[in-house]
OpenMM code with the backbone's topology and positions (N, CA, C; nanometers):
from openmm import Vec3, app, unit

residues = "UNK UNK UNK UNK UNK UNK UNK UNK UNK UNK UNK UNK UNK UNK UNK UNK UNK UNK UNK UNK UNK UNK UNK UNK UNK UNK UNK UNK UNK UNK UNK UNK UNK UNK UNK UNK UNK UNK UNK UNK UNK UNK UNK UNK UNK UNK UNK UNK UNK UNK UNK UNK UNK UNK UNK UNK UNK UNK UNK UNK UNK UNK UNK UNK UNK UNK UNK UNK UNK UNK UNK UNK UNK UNK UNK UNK UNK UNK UNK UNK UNK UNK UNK UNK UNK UNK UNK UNK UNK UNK UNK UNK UNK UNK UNK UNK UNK UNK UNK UNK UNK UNK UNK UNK UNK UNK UNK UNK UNK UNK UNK UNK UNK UNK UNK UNK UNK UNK UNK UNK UNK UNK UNK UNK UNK UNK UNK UNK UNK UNK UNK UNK UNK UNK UNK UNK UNK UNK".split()
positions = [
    Vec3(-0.7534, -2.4099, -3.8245),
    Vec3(-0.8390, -2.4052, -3.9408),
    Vec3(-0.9285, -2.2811, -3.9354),
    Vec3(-0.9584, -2.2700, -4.0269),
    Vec3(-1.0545, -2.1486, -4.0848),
    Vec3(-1.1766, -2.1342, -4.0657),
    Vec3(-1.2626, -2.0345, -3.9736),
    Vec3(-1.4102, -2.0837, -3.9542),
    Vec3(-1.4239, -2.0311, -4.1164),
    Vec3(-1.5690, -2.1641, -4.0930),
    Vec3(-1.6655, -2.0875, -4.2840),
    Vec3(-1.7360, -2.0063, -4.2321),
    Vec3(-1.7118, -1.9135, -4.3389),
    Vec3(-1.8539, -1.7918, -4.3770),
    Vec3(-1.9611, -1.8700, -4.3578),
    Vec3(-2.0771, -1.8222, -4.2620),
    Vec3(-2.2234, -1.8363, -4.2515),
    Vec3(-2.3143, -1.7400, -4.3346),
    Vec3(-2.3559, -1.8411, -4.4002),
    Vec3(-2.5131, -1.7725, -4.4868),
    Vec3(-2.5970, -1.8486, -4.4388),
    Vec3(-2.7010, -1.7303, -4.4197),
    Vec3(-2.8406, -1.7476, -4.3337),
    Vec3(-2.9350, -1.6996, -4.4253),
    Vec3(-3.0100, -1.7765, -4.5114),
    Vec3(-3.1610, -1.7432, -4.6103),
    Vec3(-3.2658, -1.6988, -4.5025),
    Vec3(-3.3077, -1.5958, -4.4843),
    Vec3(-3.4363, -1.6237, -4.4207),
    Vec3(-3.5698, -1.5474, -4.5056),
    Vec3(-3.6851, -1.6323, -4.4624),
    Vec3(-3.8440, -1.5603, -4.5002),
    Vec3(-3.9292, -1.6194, -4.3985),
    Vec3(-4.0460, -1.5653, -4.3788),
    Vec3(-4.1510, -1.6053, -4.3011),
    Vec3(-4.1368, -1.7569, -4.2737),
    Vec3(-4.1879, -1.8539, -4.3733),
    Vec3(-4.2497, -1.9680, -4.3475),
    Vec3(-4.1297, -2.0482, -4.3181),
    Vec3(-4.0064, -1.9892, -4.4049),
    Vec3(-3.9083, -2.1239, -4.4298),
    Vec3(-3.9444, -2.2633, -4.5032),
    Vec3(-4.0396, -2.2305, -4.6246),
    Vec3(-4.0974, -2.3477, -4.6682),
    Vec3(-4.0770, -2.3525, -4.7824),
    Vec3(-4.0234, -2.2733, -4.8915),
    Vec3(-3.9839, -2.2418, -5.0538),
    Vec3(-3.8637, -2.1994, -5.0714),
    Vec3(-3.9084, -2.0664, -5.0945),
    Vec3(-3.7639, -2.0022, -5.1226),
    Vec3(-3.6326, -2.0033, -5.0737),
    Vec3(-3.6577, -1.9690, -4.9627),
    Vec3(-3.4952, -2.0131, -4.8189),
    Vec3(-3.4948, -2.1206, -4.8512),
    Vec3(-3.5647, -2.2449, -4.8558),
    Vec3(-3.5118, -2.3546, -4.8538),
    Vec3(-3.4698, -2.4235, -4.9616),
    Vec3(-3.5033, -2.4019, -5.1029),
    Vec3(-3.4065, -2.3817, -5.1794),
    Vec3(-3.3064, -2.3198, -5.1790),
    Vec3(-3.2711, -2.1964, -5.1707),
    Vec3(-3.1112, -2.1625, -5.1025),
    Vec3(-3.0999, -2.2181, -5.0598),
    Vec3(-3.0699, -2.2543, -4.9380),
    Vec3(-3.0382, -2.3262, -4.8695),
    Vec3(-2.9726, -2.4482, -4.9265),
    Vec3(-3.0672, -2.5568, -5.0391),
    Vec3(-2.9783, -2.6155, -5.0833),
    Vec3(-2.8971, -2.6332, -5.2120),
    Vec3(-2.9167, -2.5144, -5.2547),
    Vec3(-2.8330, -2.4609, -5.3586),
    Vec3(-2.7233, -2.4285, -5.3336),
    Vec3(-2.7416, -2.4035, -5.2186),
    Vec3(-2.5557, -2.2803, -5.1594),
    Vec3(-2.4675, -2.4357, -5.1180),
    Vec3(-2.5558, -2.4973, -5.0396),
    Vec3(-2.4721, -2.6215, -5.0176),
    Vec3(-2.3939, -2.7041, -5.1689),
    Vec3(-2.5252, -2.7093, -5.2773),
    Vec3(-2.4973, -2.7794, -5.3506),
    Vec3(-2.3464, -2.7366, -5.4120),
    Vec3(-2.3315, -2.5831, -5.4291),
    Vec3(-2.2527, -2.5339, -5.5202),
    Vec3(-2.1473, -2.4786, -5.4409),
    Vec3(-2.1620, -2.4582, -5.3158),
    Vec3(-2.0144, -2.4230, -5.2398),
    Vec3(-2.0384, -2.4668, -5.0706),
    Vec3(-2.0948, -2.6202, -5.0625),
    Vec3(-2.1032, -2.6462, -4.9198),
    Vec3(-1.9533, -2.6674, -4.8207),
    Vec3(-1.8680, -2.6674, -4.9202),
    Vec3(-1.7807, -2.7638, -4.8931),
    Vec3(-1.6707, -2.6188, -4.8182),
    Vec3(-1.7277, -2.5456, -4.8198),
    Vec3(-1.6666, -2.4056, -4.8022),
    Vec3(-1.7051, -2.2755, -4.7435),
    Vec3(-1.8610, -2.2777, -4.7690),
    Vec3(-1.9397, -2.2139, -4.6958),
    Vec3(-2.0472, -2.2509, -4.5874),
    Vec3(-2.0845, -2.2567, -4.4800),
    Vec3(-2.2005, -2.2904, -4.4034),
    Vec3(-2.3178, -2.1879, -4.4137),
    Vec3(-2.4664, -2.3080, -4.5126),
    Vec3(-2.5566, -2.2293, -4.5511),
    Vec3(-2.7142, -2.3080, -4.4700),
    Vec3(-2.7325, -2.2197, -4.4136),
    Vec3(-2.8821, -2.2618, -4.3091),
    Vec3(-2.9818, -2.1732, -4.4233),
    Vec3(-3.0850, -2.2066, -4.3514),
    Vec3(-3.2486, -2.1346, -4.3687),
    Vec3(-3.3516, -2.1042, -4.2798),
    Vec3(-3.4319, -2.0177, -4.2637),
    Vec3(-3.4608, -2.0189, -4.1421),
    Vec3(-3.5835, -1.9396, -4.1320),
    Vec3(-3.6917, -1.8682, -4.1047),
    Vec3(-3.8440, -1.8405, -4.0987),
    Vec3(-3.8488, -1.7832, -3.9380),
    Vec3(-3.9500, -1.7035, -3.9226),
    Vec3(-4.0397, -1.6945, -3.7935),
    Vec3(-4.1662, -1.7673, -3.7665),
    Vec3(-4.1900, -1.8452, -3.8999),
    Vec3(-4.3053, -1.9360, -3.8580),
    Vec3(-4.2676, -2.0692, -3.8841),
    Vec3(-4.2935, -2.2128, -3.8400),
    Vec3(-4.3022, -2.3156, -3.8930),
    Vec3(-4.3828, -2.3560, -3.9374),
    Vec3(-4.3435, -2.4237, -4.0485),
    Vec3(-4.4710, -2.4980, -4.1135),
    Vec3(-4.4362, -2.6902, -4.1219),
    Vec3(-4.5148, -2.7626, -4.1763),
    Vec3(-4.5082, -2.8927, -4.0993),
    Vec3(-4.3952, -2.9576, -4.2045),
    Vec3(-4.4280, -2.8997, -4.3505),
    Vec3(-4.3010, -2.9631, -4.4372),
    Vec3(-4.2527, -2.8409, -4.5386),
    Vec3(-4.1627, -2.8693, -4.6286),
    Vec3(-4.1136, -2.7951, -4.7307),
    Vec3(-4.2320, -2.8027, -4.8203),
    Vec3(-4.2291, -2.6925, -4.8785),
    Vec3(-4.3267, -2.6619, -5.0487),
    Vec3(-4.3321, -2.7734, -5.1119),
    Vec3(-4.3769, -2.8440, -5.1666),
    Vec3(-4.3869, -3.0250, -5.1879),
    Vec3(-4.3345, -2.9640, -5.3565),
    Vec3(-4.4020, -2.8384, -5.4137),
    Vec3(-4.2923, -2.8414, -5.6058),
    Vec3(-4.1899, -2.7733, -5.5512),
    Vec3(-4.1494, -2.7322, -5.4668),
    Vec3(-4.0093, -2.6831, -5.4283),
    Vec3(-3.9356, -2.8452, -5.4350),
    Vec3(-3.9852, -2.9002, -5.3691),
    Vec3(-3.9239, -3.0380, -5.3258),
    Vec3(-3.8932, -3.1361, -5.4453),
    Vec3(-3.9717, -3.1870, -5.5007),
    Vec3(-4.0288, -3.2334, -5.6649),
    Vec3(-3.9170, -3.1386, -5.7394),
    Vec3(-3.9397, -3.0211, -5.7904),
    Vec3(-3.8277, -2.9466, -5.8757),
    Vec3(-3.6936, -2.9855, -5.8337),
    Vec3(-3.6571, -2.9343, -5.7575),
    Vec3(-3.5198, -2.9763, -5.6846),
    Vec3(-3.4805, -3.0936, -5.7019),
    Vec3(-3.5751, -3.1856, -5.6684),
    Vec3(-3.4958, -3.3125, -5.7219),
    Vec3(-3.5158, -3.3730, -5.8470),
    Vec3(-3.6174, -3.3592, -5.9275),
    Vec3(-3.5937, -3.3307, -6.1052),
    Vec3(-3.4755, -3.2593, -6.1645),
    Vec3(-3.4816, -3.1478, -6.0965),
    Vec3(-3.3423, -3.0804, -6.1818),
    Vec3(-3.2175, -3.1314, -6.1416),
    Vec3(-3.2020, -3.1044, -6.0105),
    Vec3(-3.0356, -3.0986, -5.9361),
    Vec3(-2.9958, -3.2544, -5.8786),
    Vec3(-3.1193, -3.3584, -5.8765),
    Vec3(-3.1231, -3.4409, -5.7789),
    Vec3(-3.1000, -3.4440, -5.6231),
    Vec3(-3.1631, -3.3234, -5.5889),
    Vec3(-3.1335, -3.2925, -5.4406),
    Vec3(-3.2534, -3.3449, -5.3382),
    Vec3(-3.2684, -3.4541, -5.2742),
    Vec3(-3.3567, -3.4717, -5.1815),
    Vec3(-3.3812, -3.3497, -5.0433),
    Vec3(-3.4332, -3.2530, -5.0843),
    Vec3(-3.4551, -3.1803, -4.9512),
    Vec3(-3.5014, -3.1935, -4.8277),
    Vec3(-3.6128, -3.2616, -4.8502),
    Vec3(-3.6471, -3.3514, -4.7344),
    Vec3(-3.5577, -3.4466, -4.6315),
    Vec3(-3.4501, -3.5038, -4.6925),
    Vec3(-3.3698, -3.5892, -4.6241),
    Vec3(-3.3083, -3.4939, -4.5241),
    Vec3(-3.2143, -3.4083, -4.5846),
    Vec3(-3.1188, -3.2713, -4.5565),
    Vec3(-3.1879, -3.1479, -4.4436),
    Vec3(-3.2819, -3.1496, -4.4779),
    Vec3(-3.3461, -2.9745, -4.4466),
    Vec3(-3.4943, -3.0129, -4.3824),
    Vec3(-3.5483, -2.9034, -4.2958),
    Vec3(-3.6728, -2.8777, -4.1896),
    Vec3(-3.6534, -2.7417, -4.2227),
    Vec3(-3.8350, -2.7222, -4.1796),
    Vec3(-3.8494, -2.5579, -4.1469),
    Vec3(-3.8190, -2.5651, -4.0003),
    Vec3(-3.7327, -2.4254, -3.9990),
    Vec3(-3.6631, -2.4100, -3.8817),
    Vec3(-3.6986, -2.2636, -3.8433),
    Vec3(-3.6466, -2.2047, -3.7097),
    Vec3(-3.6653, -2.0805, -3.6772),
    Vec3(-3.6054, -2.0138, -3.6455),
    Vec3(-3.5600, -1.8791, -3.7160),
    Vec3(-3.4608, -1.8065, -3.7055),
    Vec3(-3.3735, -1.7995, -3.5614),
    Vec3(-3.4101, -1.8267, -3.4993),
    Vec3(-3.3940, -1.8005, -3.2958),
    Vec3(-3.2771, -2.0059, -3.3210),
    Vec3(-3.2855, -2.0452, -3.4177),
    Vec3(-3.2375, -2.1804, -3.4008),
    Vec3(-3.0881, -2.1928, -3.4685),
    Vec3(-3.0536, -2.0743, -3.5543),
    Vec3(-2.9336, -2.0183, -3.5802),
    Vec3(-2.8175, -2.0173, -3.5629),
    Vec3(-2.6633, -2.0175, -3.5812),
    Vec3(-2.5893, -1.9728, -3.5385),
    Vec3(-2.5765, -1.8015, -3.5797),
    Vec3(-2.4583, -1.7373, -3.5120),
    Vec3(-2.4446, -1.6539, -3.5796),
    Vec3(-2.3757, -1.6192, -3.7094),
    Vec3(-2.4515, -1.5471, -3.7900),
    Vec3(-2.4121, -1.5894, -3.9110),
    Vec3(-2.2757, -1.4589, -3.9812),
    Vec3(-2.2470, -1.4681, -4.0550),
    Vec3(-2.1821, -1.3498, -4.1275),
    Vec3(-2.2573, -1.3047, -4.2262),
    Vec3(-2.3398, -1.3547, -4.3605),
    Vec3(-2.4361, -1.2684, -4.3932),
    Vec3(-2.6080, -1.3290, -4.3950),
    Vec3(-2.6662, -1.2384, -4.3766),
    Vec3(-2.8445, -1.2253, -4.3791),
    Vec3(-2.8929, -1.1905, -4.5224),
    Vec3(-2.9504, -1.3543, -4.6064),
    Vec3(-3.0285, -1.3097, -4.6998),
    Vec3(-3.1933, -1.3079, -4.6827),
    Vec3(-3.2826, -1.1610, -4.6735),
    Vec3(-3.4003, -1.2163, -4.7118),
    Vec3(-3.4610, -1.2263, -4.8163),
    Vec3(-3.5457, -1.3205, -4.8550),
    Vec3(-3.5594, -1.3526, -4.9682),
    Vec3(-3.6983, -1.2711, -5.0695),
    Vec3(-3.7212, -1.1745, -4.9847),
    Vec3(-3.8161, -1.0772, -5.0365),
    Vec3(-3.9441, -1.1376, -4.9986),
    Vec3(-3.9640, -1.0441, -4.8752),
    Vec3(-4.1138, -1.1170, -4.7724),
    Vec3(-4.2208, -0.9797, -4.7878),
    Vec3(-4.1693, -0.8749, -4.8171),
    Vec3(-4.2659, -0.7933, -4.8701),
    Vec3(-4.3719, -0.7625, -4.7328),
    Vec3(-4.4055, -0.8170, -4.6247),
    Vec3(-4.4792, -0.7243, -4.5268),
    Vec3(-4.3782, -0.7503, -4.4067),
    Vec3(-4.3659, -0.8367, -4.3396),
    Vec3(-4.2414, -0.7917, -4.2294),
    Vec3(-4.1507, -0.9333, -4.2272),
    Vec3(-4.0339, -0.8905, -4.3146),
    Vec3(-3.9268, -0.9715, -4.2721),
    Vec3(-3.8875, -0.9902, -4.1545),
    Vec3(-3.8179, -1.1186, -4.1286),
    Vec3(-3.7621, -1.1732, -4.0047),
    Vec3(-3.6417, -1.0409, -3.9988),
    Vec3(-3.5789, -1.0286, -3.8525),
    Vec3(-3.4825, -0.9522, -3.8309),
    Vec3(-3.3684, -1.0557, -3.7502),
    Vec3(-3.2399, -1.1141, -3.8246),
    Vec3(-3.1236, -1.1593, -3.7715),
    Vec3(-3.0101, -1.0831, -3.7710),
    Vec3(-2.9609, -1.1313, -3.6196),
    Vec3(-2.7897, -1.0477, -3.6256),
    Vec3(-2.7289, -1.0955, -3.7194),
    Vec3(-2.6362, -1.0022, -3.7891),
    Vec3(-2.5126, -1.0861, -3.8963),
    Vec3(-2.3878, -0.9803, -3.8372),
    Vec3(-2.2981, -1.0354, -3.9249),
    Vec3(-2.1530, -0.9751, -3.8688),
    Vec3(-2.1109, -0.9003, -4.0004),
    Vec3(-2.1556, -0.9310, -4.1172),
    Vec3(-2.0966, -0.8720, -4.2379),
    Vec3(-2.1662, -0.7905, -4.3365),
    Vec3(-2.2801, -0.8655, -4.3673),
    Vec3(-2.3697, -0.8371, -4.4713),
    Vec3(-2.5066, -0.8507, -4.4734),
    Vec3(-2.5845, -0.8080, -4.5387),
    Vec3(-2.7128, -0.8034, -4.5495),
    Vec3(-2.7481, -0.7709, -4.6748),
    Vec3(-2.8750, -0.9068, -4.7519),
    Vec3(-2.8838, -0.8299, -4.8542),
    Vec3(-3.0363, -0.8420, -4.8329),
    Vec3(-3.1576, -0.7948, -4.8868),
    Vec3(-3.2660, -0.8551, -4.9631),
    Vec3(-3.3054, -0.9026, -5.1059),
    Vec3(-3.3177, -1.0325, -5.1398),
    Vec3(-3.3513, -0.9823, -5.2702),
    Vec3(-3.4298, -1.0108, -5.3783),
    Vec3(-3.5519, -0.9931, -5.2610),
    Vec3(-3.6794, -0.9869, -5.3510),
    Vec3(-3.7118, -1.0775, -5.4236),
    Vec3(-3.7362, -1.1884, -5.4166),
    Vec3(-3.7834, -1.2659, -5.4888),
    Vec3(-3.8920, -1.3379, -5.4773),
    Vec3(-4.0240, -1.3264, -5.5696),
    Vec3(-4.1909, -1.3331, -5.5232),
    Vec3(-4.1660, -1.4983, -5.5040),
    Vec3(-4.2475, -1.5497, -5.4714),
    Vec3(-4.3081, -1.6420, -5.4113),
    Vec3(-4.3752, -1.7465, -5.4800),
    Vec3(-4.3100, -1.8320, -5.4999),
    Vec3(-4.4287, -1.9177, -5.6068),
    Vec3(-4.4884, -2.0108, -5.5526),
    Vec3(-4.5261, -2.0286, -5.4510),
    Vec3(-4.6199, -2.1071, -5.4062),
    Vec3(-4.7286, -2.0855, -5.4275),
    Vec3(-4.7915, -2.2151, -5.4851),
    Vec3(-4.9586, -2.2101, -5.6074),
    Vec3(-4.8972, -2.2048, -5.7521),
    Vec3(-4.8100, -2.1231, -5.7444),
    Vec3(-4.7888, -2.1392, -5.9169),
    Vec3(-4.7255, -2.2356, -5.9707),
    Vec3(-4.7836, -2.2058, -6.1510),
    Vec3(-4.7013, -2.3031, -6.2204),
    Vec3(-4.5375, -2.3534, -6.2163),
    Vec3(-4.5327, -2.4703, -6.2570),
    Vec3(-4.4310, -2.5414, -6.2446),
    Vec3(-4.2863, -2.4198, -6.3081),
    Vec3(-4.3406, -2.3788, -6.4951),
    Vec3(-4.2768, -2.2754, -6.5322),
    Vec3(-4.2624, -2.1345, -6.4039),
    Vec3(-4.3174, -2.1243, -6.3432),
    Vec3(-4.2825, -2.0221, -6.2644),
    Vec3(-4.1603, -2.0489, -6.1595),
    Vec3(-4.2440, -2.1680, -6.1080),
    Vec3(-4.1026, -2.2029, -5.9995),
    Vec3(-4.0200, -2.1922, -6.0624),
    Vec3(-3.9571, -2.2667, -6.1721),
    Vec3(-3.8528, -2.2850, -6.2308),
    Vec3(-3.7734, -2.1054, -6.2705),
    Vec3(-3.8564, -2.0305, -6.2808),
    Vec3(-3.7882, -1.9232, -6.2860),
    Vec3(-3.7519, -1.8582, -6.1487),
    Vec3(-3.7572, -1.9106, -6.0815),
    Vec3(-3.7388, -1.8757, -5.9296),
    Vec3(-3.6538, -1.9198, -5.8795),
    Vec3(-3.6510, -2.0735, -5.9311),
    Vec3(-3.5339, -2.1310, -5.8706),
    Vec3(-3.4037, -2.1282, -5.9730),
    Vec3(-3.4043, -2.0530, -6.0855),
    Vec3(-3.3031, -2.0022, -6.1522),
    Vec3(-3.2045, -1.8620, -6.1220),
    Vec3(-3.3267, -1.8253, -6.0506),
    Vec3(-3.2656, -1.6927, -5.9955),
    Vec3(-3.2663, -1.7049, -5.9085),
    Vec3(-3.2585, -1.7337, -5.8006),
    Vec3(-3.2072, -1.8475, -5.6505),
    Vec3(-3.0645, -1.8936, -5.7112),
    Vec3(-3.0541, -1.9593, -5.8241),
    Vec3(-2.9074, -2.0254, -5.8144),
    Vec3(-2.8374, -1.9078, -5.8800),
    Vec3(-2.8940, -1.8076, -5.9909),
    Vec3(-2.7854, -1.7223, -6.0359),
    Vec3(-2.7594, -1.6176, -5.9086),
    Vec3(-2.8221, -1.6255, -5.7878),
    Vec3(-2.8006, -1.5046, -5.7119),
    Vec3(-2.6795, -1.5723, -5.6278),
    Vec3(-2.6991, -1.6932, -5.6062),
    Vec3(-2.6037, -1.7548, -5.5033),
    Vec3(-2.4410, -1.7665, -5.5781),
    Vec3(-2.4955, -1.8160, -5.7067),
    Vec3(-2.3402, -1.8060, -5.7641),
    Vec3(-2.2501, -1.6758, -5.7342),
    Vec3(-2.3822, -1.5717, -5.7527),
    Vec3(-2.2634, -1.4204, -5.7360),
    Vec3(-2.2133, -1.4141, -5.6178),
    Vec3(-2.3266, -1.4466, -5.4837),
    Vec3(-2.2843, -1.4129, -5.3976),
    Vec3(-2.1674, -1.5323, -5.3297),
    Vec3(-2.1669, -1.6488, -5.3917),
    Vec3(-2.0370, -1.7366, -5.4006),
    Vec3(-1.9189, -1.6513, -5.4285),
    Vec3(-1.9124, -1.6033, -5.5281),
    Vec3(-1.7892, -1.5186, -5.5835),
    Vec3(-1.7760, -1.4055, -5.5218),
    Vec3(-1.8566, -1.3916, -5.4359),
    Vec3(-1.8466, -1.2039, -5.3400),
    Vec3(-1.8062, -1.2154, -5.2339),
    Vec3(-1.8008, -1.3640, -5.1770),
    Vec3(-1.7345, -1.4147, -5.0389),
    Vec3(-1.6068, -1.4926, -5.0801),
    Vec3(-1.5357, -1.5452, -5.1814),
    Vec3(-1.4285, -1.6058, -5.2653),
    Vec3(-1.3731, -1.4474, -5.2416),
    Vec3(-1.3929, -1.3380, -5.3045),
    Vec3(-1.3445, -1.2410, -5.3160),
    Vec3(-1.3177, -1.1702, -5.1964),
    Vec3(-1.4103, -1.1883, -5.1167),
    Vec3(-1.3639, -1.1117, -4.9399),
    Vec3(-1.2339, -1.1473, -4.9439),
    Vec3(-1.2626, -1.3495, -4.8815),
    Vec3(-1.2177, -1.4146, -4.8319),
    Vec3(-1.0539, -1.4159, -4.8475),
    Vec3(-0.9818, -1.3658, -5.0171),
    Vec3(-0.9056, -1.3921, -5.0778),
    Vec3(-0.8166, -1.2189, -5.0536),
    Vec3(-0.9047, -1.1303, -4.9828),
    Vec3(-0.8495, -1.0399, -4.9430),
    Vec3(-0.7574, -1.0206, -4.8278),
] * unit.nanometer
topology = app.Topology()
chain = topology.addChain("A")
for resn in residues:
    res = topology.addResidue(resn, chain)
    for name in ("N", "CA", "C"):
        topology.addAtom(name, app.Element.getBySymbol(name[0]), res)
């Protein structure tokens, strides 16, 4: 059998953003890809409207599934997303790819904000779904 492609989200806290990836990538191609999340700091739980949104929209319990974790807790992955940490991103080995891609932070903000965050969290993962379909198929 075929190892899966590893995607690795990482940002500081591991408490929002990664961890939505995280279960977005599962939601929409777990069954095919292996998708972690991962921080240089821990914090004690996930973003509580990260958590709340997620399961309003997608019905995804994150909490059940997912912890802030620490990059050093990893496998090795094939690609490194950070999620736009803006003073010093985490640094992981990957084997393939690397992207950043910037995406601010909505923790404190409105509900409308998350929601635009976590829209572009899922439109980024879809592409990059179809950019590893496309390796893979090479």
């Amino acid at each position: 059998m075929v190892e899966k492609t590893k995607v690795a989200f990482i940002c500081v806290h591991n408490s929002c953003r990664s961890q939505i990836a995280e279960a977005l990538g599962k939601k929409f191609a777990g069954e095919k890809i292996d998708f972690y999340s991962a921080g240089t700091e821990l914090v004690p739980q996930i973003n509580q409207d990260a958590v709340r949104l997620i399961k309003d929209i997608y019905g995804i319990d994150m909490e059940k599934s997912q912890y802030s974790k620490l990059i050093d807790d990893l496998p090795e992955v094939d690609y490194v997303i950070s999620m736009g940490c803006n003073v010093a991103c985490p640094i992981l080995p990957f084997k393939h790819k690397k992207y950043d891609w910037g995406i601010e932070d909505p923790t404190g903000k409105s509900d409308e904000e998350f929601i635009k965050v976590i829209d572009e969290i899922e439109r980024k993962i879809k592409d990059l779904i179809l950019e590893i379909d496309e390796e893979l198929s090479r």
